[in-house]
C-alpha positions in Angstrom: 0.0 0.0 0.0 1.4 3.6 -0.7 1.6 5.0 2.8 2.0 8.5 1.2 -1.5 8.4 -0.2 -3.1 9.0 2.9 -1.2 12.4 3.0 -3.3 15.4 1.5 -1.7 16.6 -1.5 -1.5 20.2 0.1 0.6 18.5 2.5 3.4 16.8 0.8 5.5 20.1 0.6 5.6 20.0 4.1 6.6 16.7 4.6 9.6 17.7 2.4 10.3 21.1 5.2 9.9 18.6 7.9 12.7 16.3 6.5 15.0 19.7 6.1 13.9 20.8 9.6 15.1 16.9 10.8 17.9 17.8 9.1 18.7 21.0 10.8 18.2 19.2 14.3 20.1 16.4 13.7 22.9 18.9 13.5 22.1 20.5 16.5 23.0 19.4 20.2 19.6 17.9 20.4 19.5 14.3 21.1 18.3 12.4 18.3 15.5 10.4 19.9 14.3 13.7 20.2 13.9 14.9 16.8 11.1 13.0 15.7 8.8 14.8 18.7 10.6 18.2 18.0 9.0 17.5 14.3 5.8 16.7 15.2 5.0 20.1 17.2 5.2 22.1 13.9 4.1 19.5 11.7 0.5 19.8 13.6 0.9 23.0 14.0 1.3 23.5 10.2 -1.6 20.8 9.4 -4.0 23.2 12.0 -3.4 25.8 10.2 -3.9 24.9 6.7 -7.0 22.5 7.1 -8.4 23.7 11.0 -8.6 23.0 14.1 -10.0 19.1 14.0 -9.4 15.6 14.4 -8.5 15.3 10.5 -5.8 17.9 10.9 -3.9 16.7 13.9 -4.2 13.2 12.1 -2.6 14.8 8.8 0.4 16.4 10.9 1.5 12.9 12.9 1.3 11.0 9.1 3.6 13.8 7.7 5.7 13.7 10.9 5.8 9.8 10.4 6.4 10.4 6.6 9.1 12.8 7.2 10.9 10.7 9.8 10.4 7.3 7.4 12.4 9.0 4.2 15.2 9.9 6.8 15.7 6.5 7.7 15.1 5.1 4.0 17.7 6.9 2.7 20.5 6.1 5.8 19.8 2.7 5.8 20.0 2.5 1.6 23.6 3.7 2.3 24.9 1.1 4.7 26.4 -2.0 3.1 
């Protein structure tokens, strides 16, 4: 199943600033099991803001969160050996 069809089109442009945002903190001294909780503050924030305040929304932002986090991890583990 294509996980990323569950995502609003709308959305998909943020999931892309979420994974430059991971990116960003994963450079900073913030712990990394962190980072996917720092991510999902905006990410709903974001998803509240373009659609409302309801269930649908806050649903949106953790699947973008989850999206975001999910590429991060594709790409480092298509890099080990």
């Amino acid at each position: 199943m294509d996980f990323v069809s569950f995502i609003d089109a709308e959305l998909i442009v943020l999931v892309a600033a979420l994974y430059a945002l991971g990116v960003m903190l994963k450079n900073s001294s913030l712990k990394d099991k962190y980072i996917p909780f720092a991510l999902l503050i905006p990410s709903i924030l974001a998803c509240i803001a373009i659609k409302g305040l309801n269930v649908q929304a806050i649903i949106q932002g953790v699947l973008c969160t989850a999206t975001a986090v999910y590429t991060n991890q594709l790409i480092k583990q298509s890099r080990k050996e």
